[in-house]
C-alpha positions in Angstrom: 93.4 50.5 127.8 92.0 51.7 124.4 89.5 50.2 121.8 90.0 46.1 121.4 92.8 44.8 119.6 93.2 44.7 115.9 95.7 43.4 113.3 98.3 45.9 114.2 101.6 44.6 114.0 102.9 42.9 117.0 106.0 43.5 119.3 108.3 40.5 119.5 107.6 38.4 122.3 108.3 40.5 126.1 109.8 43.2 124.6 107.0 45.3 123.9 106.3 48.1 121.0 107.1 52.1 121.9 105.7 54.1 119.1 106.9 58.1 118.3 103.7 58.6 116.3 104.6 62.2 114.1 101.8 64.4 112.0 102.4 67.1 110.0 100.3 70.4 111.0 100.2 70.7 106.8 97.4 67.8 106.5 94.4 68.6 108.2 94.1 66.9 112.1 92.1 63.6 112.7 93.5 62.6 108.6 96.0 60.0 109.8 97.2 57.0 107.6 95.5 52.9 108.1 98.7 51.9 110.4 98.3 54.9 112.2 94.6 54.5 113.5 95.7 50.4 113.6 98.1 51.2 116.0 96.5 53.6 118.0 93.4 51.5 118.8 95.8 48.4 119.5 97.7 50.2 121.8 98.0 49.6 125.7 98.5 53.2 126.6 98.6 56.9 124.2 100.8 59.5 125.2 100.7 63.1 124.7 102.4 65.9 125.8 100.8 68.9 123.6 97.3 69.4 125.9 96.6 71.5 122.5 98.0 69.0 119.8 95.0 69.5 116.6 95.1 65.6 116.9 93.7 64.9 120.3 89.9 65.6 119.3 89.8 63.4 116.5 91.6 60.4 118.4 89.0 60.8 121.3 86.2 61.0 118.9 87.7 57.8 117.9 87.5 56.1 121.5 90.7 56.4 121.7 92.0 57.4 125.8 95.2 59.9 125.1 96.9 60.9 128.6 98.1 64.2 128.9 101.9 64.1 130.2 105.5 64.2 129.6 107.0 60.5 128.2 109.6 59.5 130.7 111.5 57.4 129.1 112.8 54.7 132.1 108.8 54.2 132.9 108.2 53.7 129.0 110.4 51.0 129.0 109.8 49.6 132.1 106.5 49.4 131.3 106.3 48.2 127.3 108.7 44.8 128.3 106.3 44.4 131.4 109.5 43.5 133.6 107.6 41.6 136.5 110.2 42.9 138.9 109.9 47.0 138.0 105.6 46.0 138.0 105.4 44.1 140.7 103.1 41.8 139.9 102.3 38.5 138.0 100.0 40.0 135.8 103.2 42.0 134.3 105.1 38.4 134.0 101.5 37.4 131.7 101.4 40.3 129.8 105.8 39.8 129.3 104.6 36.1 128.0 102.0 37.7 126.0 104.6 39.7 124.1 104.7 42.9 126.4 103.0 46.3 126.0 102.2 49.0 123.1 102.9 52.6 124.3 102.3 55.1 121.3 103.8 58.5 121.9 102.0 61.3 120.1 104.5 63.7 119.1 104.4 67.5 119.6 105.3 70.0 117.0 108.8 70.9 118.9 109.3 66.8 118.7 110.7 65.1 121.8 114.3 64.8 121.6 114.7 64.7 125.1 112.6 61.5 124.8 114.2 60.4 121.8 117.8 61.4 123.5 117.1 59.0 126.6 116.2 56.5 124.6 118.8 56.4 122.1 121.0 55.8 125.3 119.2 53.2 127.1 119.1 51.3 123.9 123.0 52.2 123.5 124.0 50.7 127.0 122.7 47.1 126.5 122.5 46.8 130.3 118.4 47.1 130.2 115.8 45.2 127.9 114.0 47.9 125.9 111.0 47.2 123.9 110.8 47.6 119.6 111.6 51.1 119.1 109.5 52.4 115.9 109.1 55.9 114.4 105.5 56.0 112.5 104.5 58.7 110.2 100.8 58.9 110.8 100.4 61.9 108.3 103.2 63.5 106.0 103.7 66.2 103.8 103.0 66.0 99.5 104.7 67.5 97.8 104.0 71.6 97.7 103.5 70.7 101.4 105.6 74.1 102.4 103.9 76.5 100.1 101.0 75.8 103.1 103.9 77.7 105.3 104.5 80.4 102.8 100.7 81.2 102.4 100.3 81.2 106.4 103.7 83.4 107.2 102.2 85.8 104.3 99.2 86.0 105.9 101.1 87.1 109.4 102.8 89.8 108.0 100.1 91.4 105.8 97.8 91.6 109.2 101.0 92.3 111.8 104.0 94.2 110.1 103.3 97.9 109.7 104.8 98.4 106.4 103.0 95.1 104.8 100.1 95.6 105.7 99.7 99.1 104.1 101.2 98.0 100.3 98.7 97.7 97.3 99.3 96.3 94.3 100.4 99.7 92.4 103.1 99.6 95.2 104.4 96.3 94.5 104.4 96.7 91.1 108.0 97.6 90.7 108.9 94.7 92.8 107.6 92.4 90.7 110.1 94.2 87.6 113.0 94.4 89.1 112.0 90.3 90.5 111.6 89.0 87.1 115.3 90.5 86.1 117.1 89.1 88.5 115.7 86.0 88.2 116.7 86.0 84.6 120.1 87.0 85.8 120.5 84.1 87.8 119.6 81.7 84.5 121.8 83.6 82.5 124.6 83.3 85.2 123.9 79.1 85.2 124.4 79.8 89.3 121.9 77.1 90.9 121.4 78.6 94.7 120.9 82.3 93.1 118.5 80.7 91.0 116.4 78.8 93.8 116.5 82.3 95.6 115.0 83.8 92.7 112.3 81.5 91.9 111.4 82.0 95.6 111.5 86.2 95.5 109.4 85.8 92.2 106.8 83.3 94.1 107.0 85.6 97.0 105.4 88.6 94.8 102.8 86.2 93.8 101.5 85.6 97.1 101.5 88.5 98.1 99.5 90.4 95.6 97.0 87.4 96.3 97.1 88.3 99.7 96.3 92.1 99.2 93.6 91.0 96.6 91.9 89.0 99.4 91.0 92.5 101.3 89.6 94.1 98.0 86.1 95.1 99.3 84.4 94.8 96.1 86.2 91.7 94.5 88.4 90.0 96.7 90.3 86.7 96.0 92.9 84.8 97.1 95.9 82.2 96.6 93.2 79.5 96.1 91.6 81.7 93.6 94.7 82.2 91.5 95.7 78.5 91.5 92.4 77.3 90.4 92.6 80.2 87.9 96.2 78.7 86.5 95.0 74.9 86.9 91.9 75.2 85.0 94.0 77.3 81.8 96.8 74.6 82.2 94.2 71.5 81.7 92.3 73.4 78.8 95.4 73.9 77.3 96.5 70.4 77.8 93.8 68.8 75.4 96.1 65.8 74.7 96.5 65.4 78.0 93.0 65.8 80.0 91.1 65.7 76.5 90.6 63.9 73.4 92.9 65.7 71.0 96.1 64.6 69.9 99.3 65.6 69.9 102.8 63.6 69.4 105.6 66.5 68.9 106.3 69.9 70.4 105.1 71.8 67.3 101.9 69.8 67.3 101.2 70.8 71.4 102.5 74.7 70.5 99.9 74.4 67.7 97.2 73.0 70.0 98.2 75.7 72.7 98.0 78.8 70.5 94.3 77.4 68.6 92.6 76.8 72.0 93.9 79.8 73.4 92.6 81.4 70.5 89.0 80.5 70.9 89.3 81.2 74.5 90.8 84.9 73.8 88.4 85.7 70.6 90.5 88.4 70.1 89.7 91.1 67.1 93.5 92.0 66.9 96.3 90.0 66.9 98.4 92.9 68.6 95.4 92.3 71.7 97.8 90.7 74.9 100.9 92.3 73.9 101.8 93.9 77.1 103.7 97.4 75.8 105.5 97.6 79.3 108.4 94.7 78.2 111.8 95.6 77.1 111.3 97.3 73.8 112.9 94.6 71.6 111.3 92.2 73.2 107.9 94.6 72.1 109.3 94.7 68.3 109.8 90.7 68.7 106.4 89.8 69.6 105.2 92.0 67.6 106.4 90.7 64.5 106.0 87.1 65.6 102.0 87.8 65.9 102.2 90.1 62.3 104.2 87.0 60.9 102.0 84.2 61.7 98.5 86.2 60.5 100.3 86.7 57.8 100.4 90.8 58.2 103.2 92.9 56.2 102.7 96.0 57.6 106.1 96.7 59.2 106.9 100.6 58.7 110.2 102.0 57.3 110.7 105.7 59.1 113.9 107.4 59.9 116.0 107.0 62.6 117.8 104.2 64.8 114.4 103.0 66.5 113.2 101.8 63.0 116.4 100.2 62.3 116.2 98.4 65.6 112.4 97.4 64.5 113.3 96.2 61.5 116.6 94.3 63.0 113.9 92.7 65.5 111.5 91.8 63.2 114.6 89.9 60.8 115.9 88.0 64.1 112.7 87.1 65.2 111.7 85.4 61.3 115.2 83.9 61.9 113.8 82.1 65.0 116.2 84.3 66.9 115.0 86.1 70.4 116.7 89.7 70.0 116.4 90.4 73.2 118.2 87.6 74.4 120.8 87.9 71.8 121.6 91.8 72.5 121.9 91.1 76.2 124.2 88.1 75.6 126.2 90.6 73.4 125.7 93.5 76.3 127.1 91.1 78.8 130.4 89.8 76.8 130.6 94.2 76.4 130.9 94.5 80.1 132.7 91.7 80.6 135.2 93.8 77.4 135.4 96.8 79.8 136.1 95.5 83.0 139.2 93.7 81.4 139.9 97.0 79.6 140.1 98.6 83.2 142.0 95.7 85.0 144.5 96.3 82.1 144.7 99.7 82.6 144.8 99.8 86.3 147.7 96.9 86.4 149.8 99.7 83.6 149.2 102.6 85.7 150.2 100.4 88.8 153.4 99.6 86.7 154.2 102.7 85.5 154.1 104.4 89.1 156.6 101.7 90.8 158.8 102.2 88.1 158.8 106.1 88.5 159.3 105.2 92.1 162.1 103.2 91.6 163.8 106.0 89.7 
C-alpha cells in the first residue's frame, strides 16, 4: 500500500482502476504530470517491470513502493475487482464494496503489449469482470521532442562510427553545398516527401558541425550553443514582437529587421556579409541590392559576357526580380526542351528502322 489516499479519480464501484502509466525518456525522469503523481500515491499496488526505468528513483523518493515484476494480466484483474472468490477472503468482498483496487503499471520503453494483448482479450470475452482500463500519459513529448533523438543518435556516431568520428568541418563543407541544392530542388519540384527529406539532410549538416565544434579544444560549443545563438538574433530581431517597436506590414518588419541588424553588424561597407562563394548571379544580385539601397552607382561597364550578365543582374534585381531564380526556372524548361527533342528523335529513328525492316 503506498502514501494515503488523495483525490484521484475513483474506479466505479467493484471493478477497480488498472492504470498503463507511459513517460517519455525525452522529459527528464521524476517530471510527471498532477494526475500522474495523484494516481500513483492513490494507488493500491505500482508495477514495474524495467528494474532500470529513470522513473523508479524519483517515485521512491516520493514514498511511493514500486514492485519490480512482470504484470500478469489474470492476477491484475483478479486482483483490481477484488473477486472474493479468486482472494479468498472477506476483506476482498470489503475492498469489492469499497469500489475495488488501483494497480498502476509503470510502462517500460519497449511498452507491454503482451500485457496490453491479454487484456484487450479478457475485456473482449465478456465472460470475466475486469476493472476500468485507463492509459495515462504521465509525461509526453512538445513539440521538437525528437530533435532530443537526433542530437543523442549524432552523438553515437561521432564517438562510435570510424568514418564520423574523424570529419572536421573543412570536410563537411561540401556536404553542406550540395545539401542546400537539393533542397532547393525539391521546392522547385513542389514534391512534399522529397522536401521533408531534404529539410532533414540540411538539419542533419547542422548538427553535425555542432557536434564536431563541441571537441574544438580551444573553443568548443555545441547544439545548445547554436540554438541560443539563433534564439537570441530571432528575438532582437523581432522588436515588435518581444519589444516595444512597432510594426503592422511586412515592409515595416523588413525595415525593422535590416535597421536592427544594422546596429548590431556596424559594418563600414555595405558589400561586408556578402558571402562570394554563392552562385555568381546570385553574387551580382545582392550585390546590387546592397549598392541600390545605400544609394551607390558604381556598377562597372567592361567588355565581355560577365559584365553583361552583371549588368542583366543588377536590372532584374531593381525590377524586384531574383535572377538566379529566373535563369534556373528558364535552365529547367531548357532541359525539359532537350529531353523532348531526344524522345522525338529516338521515336523517328525507331520508325525509320522498322520501316527499313519491313522493306
Amino acid at each position: 500500500m503506498n502514501a494515503p489516499r488523495t483525490s484521484a479519480p475513483q474506479a466505479a464501484p467493484g471493478t477497480g482502476r488498472l492504470v498503463l502509466l507511459t513517460t517519455t525518456h525525452r522529459v527528464a525522469p521524476g517530471l510527471l504530470s498532477w494526475p500522474a503523481w495523484q494516481t500513483l500515491r492513490a494507488a493500491d499496488r505500482v508495477l514495474c517491470a524495467d528494474a532500470d526505468h529513470p522513473q523508479l528513483p524519483y517515485l521512491r523518493d516520493a514514498g511511493i513502493d514500486v514492485e519490480i515484476t512482470e504484470a500478469d494480466a489474470r492476477a491484475l484483474v483478479a486482483y483490481c475487482v477484488a473477486d472474493a472468490a479468486a482472494d479468498g477472503g472477506a476483506d476482498s468482498g470489503a475492498e469489492a464494496a469499497a469500489g475495488g483496487r488501483t494497480v498502476v503499471v509503470v510502462t517500460s520503453a519497449a511498452g507491454e503489449s503482451a500485457l496490453t494483448n491479454e487484456l484487450a482479450a479478457l475485456a473482449g470475452s465478456g465472460r470475466a469482470a475486469v476493472p476500468d482500463l485507463e492509459l495515462l500519459p504521465g509525461s509526453y513529448d512538445l513539440p521538437g521532442a525528437r530533435l532530443l533523438d537526433l542530437v543523442q543518435i549524432m552523438d553515437q556516431i561521432r564517438l562510435a562510427c570510424p568514418w564520423s568520428s574523424q570529419r572536421t568541418h573543412q570536410d563537411l563543407a561540401k556536404y553542406g553545398i550540395e545539401e542546400a541544392y537539393e533542397l532547393v530542388e525539391a521546392i522547385e519540384a513542389g514534391d512534399r516527401d522529397e522536401l521533408r527529406e531534404e529539410l532533414g539532410d540540411v538539419l542533419l549538416q547542422v548538427v553535425f558541425h555542432a557536434r564536431i565544434a563541441q571537441d574544438d579544444p580551444a573553443e568548443p560549443f555545441g547544439i545548445d550553443d547554436v540554438a541560443a545563438t539563433i534564439v537570441d538574433k530571432l528575438i532582437r530581431r523581432h522588436p515588435h514582437l518581444f519589444g516595444d517597436a512597432s510594426a503592422r506590414t511586412p515592409e515595416e518588419v523588413k525595415e525593422l529587421w535590416l535597421r536592427t541588424k544594422a546596429v548590431e553588424k556596424q559594418r563600414t561597407s555595405v558589400t561586408e556579409g556578402v558571402p562570394l562563394g554563392q552562385p555568381a548571379l546570385a553574387l551580382a544580385a545582392k550585390l546590387a541590392l546592397r549598392a541600390r539601397k545605400a544609394g551607390i552607382s558604381a556598377l562597372p561597364d567592361g567588355p565581355g559576357v560577365g559584365y553583361e550578365l552583371l549588368a542583366l543582374a543588377a536590372r532584374a534585381e531593381a525590377a524586384g526580380t531574383d535572377p538566379e531564380t529566373a535563369l534556373r526556372a528558364a535552365a529547367r524548361t531548357y532541359r525539359d526542351a532537350i529531353r523532348a527533342a531526344e524522345e522525338s528523335d529516338a521515336q523517328a529513328s525507331g520508325a525509320m528502322g522498322a520501316g527499313e525492316s519491313a522493306e
